[in-house]
Every structure is written in C-alpha cells, then in structure tokens.
C-alpha positions as CSV (number, residue, x, y, z in Angstrom):
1,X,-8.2,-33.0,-17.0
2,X,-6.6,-35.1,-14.6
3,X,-4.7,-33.7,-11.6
4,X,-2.6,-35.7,-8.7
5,X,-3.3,-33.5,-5.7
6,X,-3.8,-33.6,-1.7
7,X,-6.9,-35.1,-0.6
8,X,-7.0,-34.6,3.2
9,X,-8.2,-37.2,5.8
10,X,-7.1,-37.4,9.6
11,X,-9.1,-35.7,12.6
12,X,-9.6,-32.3,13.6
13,X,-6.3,-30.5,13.7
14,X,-4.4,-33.4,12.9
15,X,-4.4,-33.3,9.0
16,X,-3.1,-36.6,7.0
17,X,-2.8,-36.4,3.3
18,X,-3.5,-38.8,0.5
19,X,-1.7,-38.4,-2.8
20,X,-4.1,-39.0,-5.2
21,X,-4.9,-38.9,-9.0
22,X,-8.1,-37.3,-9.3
23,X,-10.6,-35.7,-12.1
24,X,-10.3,-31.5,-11.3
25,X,-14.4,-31.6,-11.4
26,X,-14.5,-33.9,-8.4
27,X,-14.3,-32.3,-4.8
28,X,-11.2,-32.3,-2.7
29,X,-12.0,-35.2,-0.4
30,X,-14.4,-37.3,-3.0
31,X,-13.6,-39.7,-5.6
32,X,-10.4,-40.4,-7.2
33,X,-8.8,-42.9,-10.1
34,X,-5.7,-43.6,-7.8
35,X,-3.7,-43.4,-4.6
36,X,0.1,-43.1,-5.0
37,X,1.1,-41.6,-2.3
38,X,1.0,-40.1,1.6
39,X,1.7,-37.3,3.8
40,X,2.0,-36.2,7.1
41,X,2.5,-32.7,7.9
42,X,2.8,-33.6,11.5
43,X,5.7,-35.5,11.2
44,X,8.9,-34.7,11.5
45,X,10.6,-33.6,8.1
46,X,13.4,-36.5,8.4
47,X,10.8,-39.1,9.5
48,X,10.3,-41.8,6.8
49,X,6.7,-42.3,7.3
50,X,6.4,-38.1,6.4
51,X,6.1,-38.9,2.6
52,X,5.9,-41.7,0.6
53,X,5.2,-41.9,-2.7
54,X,5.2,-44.6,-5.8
55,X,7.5,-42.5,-8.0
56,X,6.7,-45.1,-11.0
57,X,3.2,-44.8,-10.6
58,X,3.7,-40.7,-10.8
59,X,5.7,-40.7,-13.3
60,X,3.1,-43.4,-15.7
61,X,0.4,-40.8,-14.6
62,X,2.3,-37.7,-16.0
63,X,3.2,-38.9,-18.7
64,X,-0.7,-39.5,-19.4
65,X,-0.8,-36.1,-19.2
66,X,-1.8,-35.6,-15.2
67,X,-1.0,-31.9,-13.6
68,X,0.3,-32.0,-9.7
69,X,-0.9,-29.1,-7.9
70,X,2.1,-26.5,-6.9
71,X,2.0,-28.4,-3.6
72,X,2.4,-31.9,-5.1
73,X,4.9,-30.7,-7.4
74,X,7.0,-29.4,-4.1
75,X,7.0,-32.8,-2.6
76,X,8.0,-34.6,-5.7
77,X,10.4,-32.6,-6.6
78,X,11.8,-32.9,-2.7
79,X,11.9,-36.8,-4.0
80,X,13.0,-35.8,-7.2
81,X,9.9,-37.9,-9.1
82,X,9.2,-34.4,-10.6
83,X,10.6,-30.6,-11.6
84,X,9.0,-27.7,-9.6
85,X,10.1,-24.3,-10.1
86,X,8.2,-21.2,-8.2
87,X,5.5,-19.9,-10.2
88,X,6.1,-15.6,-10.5
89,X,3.0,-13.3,-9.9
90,X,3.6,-9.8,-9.9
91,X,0.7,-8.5,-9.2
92,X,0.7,-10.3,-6.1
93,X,1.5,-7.8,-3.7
94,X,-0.1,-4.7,-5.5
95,X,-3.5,-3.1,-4.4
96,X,-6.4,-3.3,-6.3
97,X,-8.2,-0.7,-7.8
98,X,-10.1,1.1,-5.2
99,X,-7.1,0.9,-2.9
100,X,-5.0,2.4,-5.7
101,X,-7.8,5.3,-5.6
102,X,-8.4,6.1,-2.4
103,X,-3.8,6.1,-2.2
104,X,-4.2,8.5,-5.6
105,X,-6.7,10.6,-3.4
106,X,-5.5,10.8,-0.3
107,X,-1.9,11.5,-2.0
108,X,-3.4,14.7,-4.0
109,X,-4.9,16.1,-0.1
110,X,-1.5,15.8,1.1
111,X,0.1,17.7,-1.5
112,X,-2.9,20.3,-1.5
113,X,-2.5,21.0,2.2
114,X,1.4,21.3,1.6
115,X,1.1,23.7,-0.5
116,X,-1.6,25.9,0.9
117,X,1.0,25.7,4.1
118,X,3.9,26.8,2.0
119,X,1.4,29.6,0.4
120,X,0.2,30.7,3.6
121,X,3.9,30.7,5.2
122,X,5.2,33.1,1.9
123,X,2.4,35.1,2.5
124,X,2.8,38.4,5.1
125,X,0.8,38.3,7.7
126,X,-2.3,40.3,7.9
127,X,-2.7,43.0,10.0
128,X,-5.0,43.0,12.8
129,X,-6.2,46.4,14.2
130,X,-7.6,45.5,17.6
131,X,-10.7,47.6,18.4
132,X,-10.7,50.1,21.0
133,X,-12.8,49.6,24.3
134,X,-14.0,52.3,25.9
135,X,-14.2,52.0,30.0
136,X,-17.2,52.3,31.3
137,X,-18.4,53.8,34.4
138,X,-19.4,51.3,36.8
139,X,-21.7,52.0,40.4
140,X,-20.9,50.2,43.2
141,X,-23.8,48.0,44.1
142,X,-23.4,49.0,48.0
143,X,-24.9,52.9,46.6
144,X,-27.7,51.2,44.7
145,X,-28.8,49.7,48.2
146,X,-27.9,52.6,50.3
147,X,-30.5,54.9,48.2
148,X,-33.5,52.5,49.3
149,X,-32.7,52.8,52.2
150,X,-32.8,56.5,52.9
151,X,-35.5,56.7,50.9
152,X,-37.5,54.5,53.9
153,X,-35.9,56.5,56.5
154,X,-37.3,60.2,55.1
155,X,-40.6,58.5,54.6
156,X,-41.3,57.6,57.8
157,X,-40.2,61.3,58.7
158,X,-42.1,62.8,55.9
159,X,-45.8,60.5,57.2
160,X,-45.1,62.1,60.9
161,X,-45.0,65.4,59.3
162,X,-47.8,65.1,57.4
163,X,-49.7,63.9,60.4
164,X,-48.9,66.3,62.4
165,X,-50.0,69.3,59.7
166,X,-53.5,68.5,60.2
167,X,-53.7,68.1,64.2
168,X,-52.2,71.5,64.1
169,X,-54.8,72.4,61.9
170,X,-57.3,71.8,64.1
C-alpha cells in the first residue's frame, strides 16, 4: 500500500520535512518512490518556502490509490490538493480497564463509608458508665525516712544500755 507521508530530515531540533510517496513497510526516514513536496515547521505560517507541494503530482499519486497520513492530508487540504476532515475517536479520552476498576472500587469505599457515617449518626449513642476510683491512702515519703532514723537513734541508746547491764553485773 502506498502512502505519501512526512519523512523528516534537518538537524537536531530543527526538523525539515520531505513530502514523500513511500511503501508503508519501509521506515520513516528510508526509501521512497517519490518526492513531491516540503515542509518547514519552523517557518513562519505565511512564509512561502513553509510548504510547497506539486499538487499535480499528488493528485496522479492518489488517484493510483496512495493514502496521505492525517498530517499530509492537513497540509493538502490547507492548499486545497486534497479533502481532510477530522477523524472521531470516542474512546479517546476514556480510561482503560483497570482504571475503570480501581474508579468502580474506590467509588463503592466511598459510598460504604457514607453510609456507615449516616448509620452511625442515626444510631443513639451508647452509654458509657465511667468506673469508679477509689482514693487511696498515700504516706508521705518524709515519715518513711523519719522511721529509720529513730530507729538509729534508740539503737545507739539501747547498745549503751546493754553495756552498761553487764559492768553492773559485775
């Protein structure tokens, strides 16, 4: 099948385009059957040298049976060598499956937490009984140090007294 499409040339970021009348097997940039045509992108779009095509040559090729591209159908129809109408896809824009799925499922979360929100607002609250704590008795920790202390004062006491039993003894 024969196509008449863009074969690009030019330098790194600066495209330039060949028109050309190609096989659809053969790579972008490789072998063609015929040029009939430029264009420069860079150009300005009322420049002259922006597009030039052999309309005659186009036209002979077409009627061979040769397909432009959607973009070489643009610019010849901007010359008028050919009729281009926009092609309609309306499945375009849509998701694709597993993006549909994961919408589906993360739609059915939202609705399930909505409605355990409106159950849980028409529902009375529950009573909570709060437990009863008791006070406890607490010693002061001066007391608890005080004790020890008195308890090495009578010992001292008690050791002198229990020295002085025997010497009185004998």
């Amino acid at each position: 099948m024969l196509k008449i499409r863009l074969a690009r040339g030019g330098a790194k970021k600066r495209p330039f385009y060949s028109i050309v009348v190609a096989d659809s097997h053969s790579p972008r940039d490789g072998r063609f059957i015929e040029k009939v045509g430029t264009y420069d992108p860079l150009a300005a779009k009322d420049h002259p040298e922006r597009l030039r095509i052999k309309t005659e040559r186009v036209a002979e090729w077409m009627s061979k049976g040769a397909q432009p591209t959607d973009r070489v159908a643009r610019l010849l129809s901007s010359v008028g060598a050919a009729q281009w109408t926009a092609g309609n896809n309306p499945k375009k824009g849509q998701p694709g499956k597993k993006a549909q799925e994961r919408l589906a499922e993360k739609t059915q979360r939202e609705t399930d937490a909505k409605a355990a929100a409106e159950a849980a607002a028409a529902a009375p609250p529950p009573v909570v009984e709060e437990p009863v704590v008791e006070e406890a008795v607490v010693e002061e920790a001066p007391a608890a140090v005080e004790e020890p202390a008195a308890a090495e004062e009578a010992a001292p006491v008690e050791e002198a007294a229990a020295e002085a039993a025997p010497a009185e003894e004998a």
